[in-house]
C-alpha positions as CSV (number, residue, x, y, z in Angstrom):
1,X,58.8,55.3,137.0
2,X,58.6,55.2,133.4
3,X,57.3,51.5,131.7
4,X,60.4,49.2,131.5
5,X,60.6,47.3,128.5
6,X,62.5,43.7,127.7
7,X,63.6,43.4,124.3
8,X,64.5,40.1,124.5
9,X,61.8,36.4,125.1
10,X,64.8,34.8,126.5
11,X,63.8,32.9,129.5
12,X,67.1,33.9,131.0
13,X,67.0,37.4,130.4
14,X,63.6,37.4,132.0
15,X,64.6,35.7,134.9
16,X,67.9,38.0,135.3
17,X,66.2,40.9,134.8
18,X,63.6,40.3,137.7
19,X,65.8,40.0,139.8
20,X,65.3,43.9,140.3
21,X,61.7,43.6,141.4
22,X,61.5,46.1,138.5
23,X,57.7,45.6,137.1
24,X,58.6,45.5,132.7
25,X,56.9,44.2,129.4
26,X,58.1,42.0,126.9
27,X,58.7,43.1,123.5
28,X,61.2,40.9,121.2
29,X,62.9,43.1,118.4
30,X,63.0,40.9,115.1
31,X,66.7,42.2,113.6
32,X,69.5,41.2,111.2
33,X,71.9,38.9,113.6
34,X,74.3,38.1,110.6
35,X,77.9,39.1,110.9
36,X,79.4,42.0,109.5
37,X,83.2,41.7,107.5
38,X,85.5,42.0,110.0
39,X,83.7,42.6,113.2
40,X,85.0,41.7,116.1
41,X,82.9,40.1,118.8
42,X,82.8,43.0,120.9
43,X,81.4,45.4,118.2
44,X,79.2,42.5,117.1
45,X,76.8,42.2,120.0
46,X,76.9,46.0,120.9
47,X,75.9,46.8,117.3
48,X,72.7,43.6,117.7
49,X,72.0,45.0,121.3
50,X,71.6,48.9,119.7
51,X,69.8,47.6,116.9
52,X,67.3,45.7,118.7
53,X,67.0,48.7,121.2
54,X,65.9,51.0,118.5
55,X,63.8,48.9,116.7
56,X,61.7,48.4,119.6
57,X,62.0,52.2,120.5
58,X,60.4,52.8,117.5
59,X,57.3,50.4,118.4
60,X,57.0,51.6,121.9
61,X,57.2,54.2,124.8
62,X,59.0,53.8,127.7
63,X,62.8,53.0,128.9
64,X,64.0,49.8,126.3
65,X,67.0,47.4,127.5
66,X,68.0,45.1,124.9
67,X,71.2,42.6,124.7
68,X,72.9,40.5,122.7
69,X,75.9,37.8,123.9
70,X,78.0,35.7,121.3
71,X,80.4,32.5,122.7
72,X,83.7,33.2,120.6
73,X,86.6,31.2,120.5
74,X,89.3,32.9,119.1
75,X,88.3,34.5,116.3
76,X,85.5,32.0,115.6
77,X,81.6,32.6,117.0
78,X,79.8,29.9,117.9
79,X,76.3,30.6,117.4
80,X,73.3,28.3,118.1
81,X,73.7,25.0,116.7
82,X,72.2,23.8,113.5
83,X,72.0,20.4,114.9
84,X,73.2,17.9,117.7
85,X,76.3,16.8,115.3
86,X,76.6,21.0,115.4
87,X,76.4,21.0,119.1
88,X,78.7,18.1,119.4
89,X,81.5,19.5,117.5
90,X,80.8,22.9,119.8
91,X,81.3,20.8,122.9
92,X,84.2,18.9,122.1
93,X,86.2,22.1,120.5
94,X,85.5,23.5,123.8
95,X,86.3,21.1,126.4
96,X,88.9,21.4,128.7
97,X,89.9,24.9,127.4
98,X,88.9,28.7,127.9
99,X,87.3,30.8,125.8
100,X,85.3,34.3,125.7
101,X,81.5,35.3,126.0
102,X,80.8,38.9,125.1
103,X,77.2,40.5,125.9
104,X,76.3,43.5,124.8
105,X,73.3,45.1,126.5
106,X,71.5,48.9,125.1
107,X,69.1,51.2,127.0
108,X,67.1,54.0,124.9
109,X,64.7,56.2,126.6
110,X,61.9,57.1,124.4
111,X,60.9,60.3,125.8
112,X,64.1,62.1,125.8
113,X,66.5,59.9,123.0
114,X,68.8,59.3,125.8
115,X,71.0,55.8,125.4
116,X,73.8,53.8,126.9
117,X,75.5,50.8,126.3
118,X,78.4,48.1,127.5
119,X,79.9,45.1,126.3
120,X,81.0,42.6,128.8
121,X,83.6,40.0,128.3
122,X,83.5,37.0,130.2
123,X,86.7,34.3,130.0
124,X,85.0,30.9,130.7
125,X,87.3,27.9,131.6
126,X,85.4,24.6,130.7
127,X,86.2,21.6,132.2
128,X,87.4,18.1,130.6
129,X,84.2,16.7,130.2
130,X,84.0,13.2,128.5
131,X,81.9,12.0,125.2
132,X,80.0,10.4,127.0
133,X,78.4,13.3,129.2
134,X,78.4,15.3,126.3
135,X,76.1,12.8,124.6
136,X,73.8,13.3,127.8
137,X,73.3,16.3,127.6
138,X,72.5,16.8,124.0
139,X,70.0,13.8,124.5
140,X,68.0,16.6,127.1
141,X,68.0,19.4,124.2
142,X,69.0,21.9,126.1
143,X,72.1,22.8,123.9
144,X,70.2,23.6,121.0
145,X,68.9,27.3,121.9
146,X,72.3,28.5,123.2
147,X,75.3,29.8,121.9
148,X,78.4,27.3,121.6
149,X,75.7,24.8,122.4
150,X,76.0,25.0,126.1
151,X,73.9,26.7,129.4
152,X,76.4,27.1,132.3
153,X,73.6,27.2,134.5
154,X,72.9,23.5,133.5
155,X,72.7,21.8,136.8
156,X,73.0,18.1,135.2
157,X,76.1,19.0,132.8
158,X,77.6,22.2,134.8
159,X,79.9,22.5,131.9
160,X,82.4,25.1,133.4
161,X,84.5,25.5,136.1
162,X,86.7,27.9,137.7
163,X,84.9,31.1,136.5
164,X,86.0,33.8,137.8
165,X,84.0,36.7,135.9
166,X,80.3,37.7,135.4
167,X,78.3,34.7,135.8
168,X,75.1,36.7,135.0
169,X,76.6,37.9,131.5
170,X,77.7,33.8,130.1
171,X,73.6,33.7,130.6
172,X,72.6,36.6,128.8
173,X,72.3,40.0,130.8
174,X,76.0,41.1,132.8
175,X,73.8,42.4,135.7
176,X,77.2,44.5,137.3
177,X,77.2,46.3,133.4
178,X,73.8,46.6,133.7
179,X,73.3,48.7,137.2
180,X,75.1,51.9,136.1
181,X,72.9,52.2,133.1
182,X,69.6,51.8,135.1
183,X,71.2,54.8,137.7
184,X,71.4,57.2,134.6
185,X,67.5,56.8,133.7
186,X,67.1,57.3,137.6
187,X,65.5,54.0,138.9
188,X,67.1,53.1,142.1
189,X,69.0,49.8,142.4
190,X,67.8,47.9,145.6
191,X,70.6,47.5,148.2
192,X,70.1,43.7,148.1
193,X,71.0,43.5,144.8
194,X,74.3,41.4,145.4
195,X,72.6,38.8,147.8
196,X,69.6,38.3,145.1
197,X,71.7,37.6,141.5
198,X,74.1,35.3,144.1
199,X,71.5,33.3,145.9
200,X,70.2,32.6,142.0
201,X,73.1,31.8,140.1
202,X,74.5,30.0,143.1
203,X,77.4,32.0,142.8
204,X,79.8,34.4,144.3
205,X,79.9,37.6,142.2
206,X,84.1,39.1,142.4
207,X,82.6,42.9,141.5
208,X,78.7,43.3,141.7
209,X,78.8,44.1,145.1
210,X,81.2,46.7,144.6
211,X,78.7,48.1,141.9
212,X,76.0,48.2,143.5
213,X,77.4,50.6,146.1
214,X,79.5,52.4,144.2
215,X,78.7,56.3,144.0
C-alpha cells in the first residue's frame, strides 16, 4: 500500500481519519486560506483542500488527502474567531437557526498525478441555547480553534440538534465523501466501516452505510 499522508494537524481530522485502521503521516500544508471575490463556499474549500493537496505533493511521495471545511451562513463565512467577543457574536447569530458547513477534501497520488475531490454540504440546525451556556462554553476555550466558534462534538455544550446529514464532515473530514476516493487509489474500505465512525461520533449516519457497500 503506498504511504498515506494527512495534510492536515487537526486533532479531528486525525481522529476521523483513523478510523480506517489505515497506518498514515502527518504533514500540514502552510497555504493562502483568504477568500477569493466572489467565491462561493463550495468552490472555497475545494480550491484550499486542492491547494493544500499539492503543496504537500510537492514535499512528499505517497497518496496525499487534504481538506478544508468553512461554517457559512448565508452568504457570510464564519471563520475562527478573533476573540471570545468574536465567538460570542458567532454563537448568538447562530442560535436557534440553521445554517451550512461545506468541507472540501483532495486526494493526489504522487506516483501517477492521479486526483479526486468532493465538497460536502452539511445543513446544521442549532438549538436555542441561552447566554448563559454560551458564556460556559467560551469560558472552556474550546470555540476559539473552530469555525463559527463551535465543536458539535462538544459533549458539555452539544450545540446542535436534529442533524440529519454528515456528522463526520461539520468535524472536518465527510467520511461517506471520503470512501469513494480511497476505492479509486485501491485501498480497501473495511466492511465495519459504518459501525466504527457511528460508535465515535455517537451517531447514526442516514448514507455511510450505503457507501460503504456500494459497488
Amino acid at each position: 500500500m503506498k504511504d498515506l499522508i494527512l495534510a492536515s494537524t487537526s486533532p479531528r481530522r486525525r481522529a476521523l481519519f483513523s478510523l480506517f485502521g489505515f497506518p498514515f503521516n502527518v504533514h500540514p500544508a502552510d497555504i493562502d486560506e483568504g477568500l477569493l471575490p466572489g467565491e462561493t463556499p463550495a468552490a472555497y474549500v475545494l480550491r484550499l483542500a486542492c491547494e493544500k493537496a499539492q503543496k504537500v505533493a510537492g514535499e512528499v511521495e505517497g497518496l496525499v488527502l487534504a481538506a478544508d471545511t468553512t461554517v457559512a451562513d448565508g452568504d457570510e463565512l464564519l471563520g475562527k474567531p478573533q476573540d471570545e467577543a468574536d465567538a460570542r457574536r458567532m454563537l448568538r447569530q447562530l442560535r436557534g437557526r440553521v445554517h451550512q458547513v461545506y468541507t472540501g477534501i483532495a486526494l493526489i497520488d504522487t506516483e501517477t498525478g492521479r486526483s479526486y475531490d468532493d465538497v460536502c454540504r452539511t445543513d446544521v440546525p442549532m438549538r436555542d441555547y441561552s447566554n448563559a451556556e454560551i458564556e460556559s462554553y467560551i469560558a472552556t476555550g474550546d470555540p476559539m480553534d473552530k469555525a463559527g466558534a463551535y465543536a458539535i462534538q462538544h459533549p458539555g455544550f452539544h450545540p446542535v440538534e436534529g442533524l440529519e446529514g454528515c456528522f463526520a464532515s461539520v468535524m472536518g473530514l465527510p467520511i461517506c465523501h471520503l470512501i469513494p476516493g480511497l476505492r479509486r487509489f485501491g485501498l480497501e474500505i473495511p466492511p465495519d466501516m459504518p459501525e466504527r465512525c457511528e460508535a465515535t461520533l455517537d451517531y447514526r449516519c442516514p448514507t455511510l452505510s450505503k457507501v460503504v457497500w456500494q459497488e
